[in-house]
FINUKOL-810798 format. One record per residue: x, y, z of N, C-alpha, C in turn. Coordinates in steps of 0.1 Angstrom, whole numbers, plus 5000, padded with zeros to 4 digits. Layout:
XYZXYZXYZ/...
***
This chain:
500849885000500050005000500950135000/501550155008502550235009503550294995/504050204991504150174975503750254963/502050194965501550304958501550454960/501250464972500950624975502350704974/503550654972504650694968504850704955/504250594944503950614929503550764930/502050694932501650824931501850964934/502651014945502851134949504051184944/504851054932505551084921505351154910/503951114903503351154897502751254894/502651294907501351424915502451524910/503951504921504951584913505551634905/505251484893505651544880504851624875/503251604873502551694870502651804875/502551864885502852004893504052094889/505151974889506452044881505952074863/505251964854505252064841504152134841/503452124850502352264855502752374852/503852434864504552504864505052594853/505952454845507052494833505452614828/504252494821503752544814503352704815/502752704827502452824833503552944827/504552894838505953014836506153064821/505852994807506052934797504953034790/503753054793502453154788502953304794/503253294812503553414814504753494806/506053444808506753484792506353504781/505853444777504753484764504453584762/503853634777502653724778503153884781/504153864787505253994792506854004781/506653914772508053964764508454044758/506954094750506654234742506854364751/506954324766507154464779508854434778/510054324775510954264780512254284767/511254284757511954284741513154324740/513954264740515454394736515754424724/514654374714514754384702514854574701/515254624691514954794686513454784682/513154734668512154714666510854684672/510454744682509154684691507554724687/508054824682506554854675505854764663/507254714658506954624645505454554650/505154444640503954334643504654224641/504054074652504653944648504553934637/504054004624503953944614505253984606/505154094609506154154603508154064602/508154074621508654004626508953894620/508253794617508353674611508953704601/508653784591508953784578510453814579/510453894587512353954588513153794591/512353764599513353614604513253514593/512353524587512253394576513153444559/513253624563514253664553513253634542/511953714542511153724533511053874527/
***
């Protein structure tokens, strides 16, 4: 019995840990446009893209 409940609270932890990742992972997302070190910040992702894809 014991066993299990150590499985599982393996488990519990891994999920909590990529919880986390994911979380932290949206918040960057969401604040990088405030964080940019790019010059260009006014640009649009679209724009952006194009520059990187060297279109």
């Amino acid at each position: 019995m014991n066993d299990e409940k150590e499985k599982y609270s393996l488990i519990d932890w891994i999920g909590s840990a990529i919880g986390f990742i994911v979380i932290g992972f949206i918040i960057f997302i969401l604040i990088w446009p405030l964080i940019d070190p790019t010059p260009n910040k006014s640009s649009s992702l679209k724009e952006n893209i194009h520059q990187a894809t060297g279109q």
